[in-house]
N, C-alpha and C positions, 0 to 999 in steps of 0.2 A: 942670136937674139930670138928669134922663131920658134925656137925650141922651148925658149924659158916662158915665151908667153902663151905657147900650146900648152906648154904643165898648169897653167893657172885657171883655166878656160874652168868653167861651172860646169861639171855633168850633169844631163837631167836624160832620167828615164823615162822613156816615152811606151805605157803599155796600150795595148788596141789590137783586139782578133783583125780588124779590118787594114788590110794591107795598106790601102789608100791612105789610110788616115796616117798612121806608120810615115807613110815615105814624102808626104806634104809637111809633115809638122817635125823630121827628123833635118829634109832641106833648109826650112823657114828656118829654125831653130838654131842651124848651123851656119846659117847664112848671117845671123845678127851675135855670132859668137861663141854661143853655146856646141859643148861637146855631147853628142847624143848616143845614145845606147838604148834598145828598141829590145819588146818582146810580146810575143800573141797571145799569150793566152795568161793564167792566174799564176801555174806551176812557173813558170819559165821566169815569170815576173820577178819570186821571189830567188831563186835561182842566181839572176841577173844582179838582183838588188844584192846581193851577198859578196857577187862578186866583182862589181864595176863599183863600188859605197857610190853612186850617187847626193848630188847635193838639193836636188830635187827629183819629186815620181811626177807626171802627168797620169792619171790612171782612171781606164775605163772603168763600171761596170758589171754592161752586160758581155760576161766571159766564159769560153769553154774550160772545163776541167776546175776550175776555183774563180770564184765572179771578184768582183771589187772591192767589194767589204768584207772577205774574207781575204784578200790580199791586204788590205789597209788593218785588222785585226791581228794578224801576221808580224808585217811590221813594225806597228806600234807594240808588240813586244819587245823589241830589241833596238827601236832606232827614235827619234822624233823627227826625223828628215821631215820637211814640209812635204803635203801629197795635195796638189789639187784634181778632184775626180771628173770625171767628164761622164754625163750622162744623158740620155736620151731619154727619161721614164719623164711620164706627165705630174707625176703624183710629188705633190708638195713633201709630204710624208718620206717619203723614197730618196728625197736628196738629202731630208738632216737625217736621215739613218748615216751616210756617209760622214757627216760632221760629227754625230754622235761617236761614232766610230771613233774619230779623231784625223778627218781628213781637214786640212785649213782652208780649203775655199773647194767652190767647184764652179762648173761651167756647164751650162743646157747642149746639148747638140739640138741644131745642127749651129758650131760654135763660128763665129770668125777668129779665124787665126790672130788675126790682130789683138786682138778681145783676151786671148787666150798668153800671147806673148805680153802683153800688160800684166796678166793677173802673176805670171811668172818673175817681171824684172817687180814687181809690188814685193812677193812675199819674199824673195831670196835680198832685197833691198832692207829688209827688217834686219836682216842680220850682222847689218854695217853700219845703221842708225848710232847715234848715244843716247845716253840716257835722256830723259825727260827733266825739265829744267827746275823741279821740286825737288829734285833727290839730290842727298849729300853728294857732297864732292868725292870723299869714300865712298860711294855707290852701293852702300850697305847699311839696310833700312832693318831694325828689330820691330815686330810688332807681337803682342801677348809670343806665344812662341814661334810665331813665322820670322824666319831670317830670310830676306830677299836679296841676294847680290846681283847687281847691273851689271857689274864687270866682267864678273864670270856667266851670269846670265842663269844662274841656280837658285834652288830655292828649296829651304828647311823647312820641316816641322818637325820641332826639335832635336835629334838626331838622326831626324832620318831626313836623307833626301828626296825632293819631290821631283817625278821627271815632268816637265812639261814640254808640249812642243813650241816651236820656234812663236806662233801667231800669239798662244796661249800665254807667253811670256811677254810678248810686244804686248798686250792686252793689258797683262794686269802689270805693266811698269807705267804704259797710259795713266792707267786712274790712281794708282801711289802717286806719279809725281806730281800731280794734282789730285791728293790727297783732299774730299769734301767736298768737292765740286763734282756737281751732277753733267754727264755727257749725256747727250743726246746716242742715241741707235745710229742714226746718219754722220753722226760730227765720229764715233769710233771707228764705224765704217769707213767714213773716207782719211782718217788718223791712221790705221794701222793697217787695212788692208788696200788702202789707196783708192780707192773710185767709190764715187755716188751711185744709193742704191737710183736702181731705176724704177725698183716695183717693191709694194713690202714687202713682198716673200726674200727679198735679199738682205734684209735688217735682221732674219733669222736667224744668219749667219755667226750674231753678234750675240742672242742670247742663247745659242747651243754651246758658244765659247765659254758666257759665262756661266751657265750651269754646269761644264767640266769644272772650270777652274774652283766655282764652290764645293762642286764633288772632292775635288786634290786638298784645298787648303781649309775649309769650317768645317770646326767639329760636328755643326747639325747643321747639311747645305738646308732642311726647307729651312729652317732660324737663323737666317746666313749674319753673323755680325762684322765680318770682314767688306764684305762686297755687297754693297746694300742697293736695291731698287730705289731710284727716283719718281716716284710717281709722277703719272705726266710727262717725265724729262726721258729715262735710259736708266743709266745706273751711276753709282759713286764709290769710290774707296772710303770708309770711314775715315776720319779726319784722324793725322799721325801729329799730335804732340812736339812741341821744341821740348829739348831740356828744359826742365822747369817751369816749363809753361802748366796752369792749369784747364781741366775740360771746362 
């Protein structure tokens, strides 16, 4: 029995030059279930990630030999594994360069671990959700040429597939299945990546997401007609049609 429940455990890749940080957060981690696998520097990172497929990155940074955002640029060629980044820089600017990248959340040092094992069971927890209570029972929504499957968790524009990562999808199946209703910054935040912001620099969080996901699926993101600003409120999906219904 030991056995079958060791093969199930969640890898998550734990990167950081700093050894301390390493062997705090590889204990903690292991201690609440997770299987962990550790690397110091950017090269080793990707190395590791290749070879261990992790199902989450933790990832510094400021790194020797390849920094954070060129590890996180790396992978989002080949993978959308969730990556939440850890960093120590002041500058507002410096942490959505990481989201921009396409890393799904991240964390200030100097972090509490607690702080940090929340934002991990949040985003690896999106991937075990069901859909949202607006979407077909088939879990497959057509809109002008976007096909969005819930089930599979993919998403068309027209024949070609679009990747998106794990948050980026929890996001926009959010505002499909409340399809016209406007969410608040705060109400998406604590919706899909699970915690109230504390400060508004963490509502950023919500619109570096949705300015990827305009980037993936409108044909003109600044004319965005899929995913529209709420003035005042956050943002909304445009309103999806029943059979037969008219606008």
């Amino acid at each position: 029995m030991a056995s079958t429940l060791e093969s199930h455990k969640e890898k998550i890749l734990v990167v950081d030059d700093e050894a301390s940080i390493r062997r705090i957060l590889e204990t903690r981690l292991s201690m609440i279930g997770y299987e962990v696998v550790t690397a110091a520097d950017g090269e080793e990172a990707i190395e590791m990630f290749r070879q261990e497929v992790p199902d989450l990155v933790v990832l510094d940074v400021m790194m020797p030999k390849l920094d954070g955002y060129g590890v996180c640029q790396e992978l989002r060629k080949e993978s959308d594994v969730p990556i939440i980044m850890l960093t120590a820089l002041s500058d507002v600017a410096d942490r959505i360069t990481g989201l921009e990248l396409g890393a799904d959340d991240y964390v200030v040092k100097p972090f509490s671990p607690k702080e940090l094992e929340a934002r991990i069971r949040s985003v690896l927890r999106r991937f075990e959700r069901n859909g949202s209570s607006g979407i077909p029972s088939s879990g497959v929504i057509h809109i002008n040429n976007i096909k969005i499957d819930t089930n599979k968790r993919q998403v068309y524009k027209g024949d070609e597939r679009i990747r998106l990562t794990g948050m980026e999808f929890s996001l926009l199946e959010l505002l499909v299945g409340k399809s016209g209703d406007p969410f608040s910054r705060a109400d998406i935040l604590q919706e899909v990546w699970g915690y109230t912001p504390e400060r508004h620099v963490d509502t950023r969080v919500v619109d570096v997401h949705i300015s990827r996901l305009r980037a993936k699926l409108e044909e003109d993101p600044s004319n965005p007609e899929l995913i529209l600003t709420a003035r005042g409120t956050g943002y909304l999906f445009q309103r999806i049609l029943e059979p037969g219904e008219e606008a």
